[in-house]
C-alpha positions, 0 to 999 in steps of 0.5 A, a space after each residue: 783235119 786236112 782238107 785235100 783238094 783234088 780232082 778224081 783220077 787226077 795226080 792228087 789221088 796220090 797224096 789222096 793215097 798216102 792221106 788213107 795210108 798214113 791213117 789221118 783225118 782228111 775231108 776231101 774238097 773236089 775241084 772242077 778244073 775247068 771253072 776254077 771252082 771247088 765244089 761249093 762254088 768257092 775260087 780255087 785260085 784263091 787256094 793254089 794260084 797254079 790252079 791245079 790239083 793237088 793243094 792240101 790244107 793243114 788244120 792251122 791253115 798252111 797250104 802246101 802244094 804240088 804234089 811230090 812235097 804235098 805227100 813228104 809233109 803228110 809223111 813227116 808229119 804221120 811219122 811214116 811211109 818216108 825214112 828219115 830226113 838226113 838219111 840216105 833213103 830219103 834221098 833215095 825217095 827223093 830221087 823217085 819223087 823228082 824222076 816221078 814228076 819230071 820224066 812220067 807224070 809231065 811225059 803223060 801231060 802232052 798226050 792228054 792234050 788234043 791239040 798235040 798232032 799225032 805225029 808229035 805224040 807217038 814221039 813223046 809217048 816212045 820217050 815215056 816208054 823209055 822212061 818207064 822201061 828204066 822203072 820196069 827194070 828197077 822192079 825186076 828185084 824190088 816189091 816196091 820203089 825203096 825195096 820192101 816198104 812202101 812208101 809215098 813215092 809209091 803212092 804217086 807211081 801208082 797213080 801216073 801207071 794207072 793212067 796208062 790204062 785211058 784210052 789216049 794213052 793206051 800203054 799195056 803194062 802186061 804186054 810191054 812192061 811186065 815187072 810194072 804190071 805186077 807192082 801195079 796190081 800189088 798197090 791196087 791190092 792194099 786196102 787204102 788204095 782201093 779205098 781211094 780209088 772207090 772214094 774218087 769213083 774210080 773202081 
């Protein structure tokens, strides 16, 4: 059994995603960010020395963390929502990972923080949409980010868009991004999804 530890809504609801999806045995641990602490009072440094979430236990006690490999060693180890290593669609869903958590998830994370003046903000929130312009164009003729399968990069797409719907972000998919729009609500339909989302209290 894994143990996942995450906090709701956060970027470990991708890998919270892809647990559900690839249909393991899983026990979710939440953390509160702010003390540092799981919710049994244990030290989460101790867990991931970063101090964020997502961390994933494995049975034998291996402790995988940050977020785009934490959802390949799900994959690999299932035996599904990832091509093969070696291939050229691996490499694909690695370009995707990697545009995922450099361009969008670490363009969201200034906008969340108070501190960022606001002029300083709407810079880096005309970047973001830039950045999620080039992914609505890749939707125009894609159901999902390696064609018709999806996949863990999937997963982790979904979780950064459905930030766009907080009110310090407040970026409207229907409106400015509609390819994204209609992927985000294909992902919100698959039952694994919705199950996530219901398990972290965010449905």
């Amino acid at each position: 059994m894994y143990k996942l530890y995450y906090a709701p809504g956060a970027c470990s609801l991708s890998p919270h995603i892809v647990l559900r999806e690839a249909g393991q045995d899983f026990k979710m641990v939440k953390v509160n960010l702010a003390e540092k602490k799981t919710e049994d009072g244990g030290d989460f440094w101790a867990k991931n020395p970063g101090g964020y979430v997502p961390a994933l236990e494995a049975a034998d006690g291996t402790m995988v963390t940050e977020g785009p490999v934490i959802v390949q060693y799900i994959a690999d180890k299932a035996g599904k929502l990832a091509p093969a290593y070696g291939t050229a669609e691996r490499y694909k869903l690695m370009t995707w990972l990697n545009y995922i958590t450099s361009e969008l998830h670490k363009g969201f994370s200034p906008l969340f923080n108070a501190k960022v003046q606001d002029e300083s903000k709407a810079v880096l929130k005309d970047r973001l949409k830039h950045r999620l312009g080039v992914v609505d164009k890749h939707m125009a003729s894609n159901q999902f980010l390696l064609g018709k399968d999806f996949t863990v990069a999937d997963a982790y797409l979904f979780t950064v868009l459905s930030w766009t719907k907080r009110p310090v972000i407040a970026i409207d998919l229907a409106k400015e991004f509609p390819n994204l729009a209609a992927y985000f609500a294909r992902v919100s339909a698959r039952p694994a999804v919705a199950e996530a989302m219901k398990a972290e209290g965010l449905s």
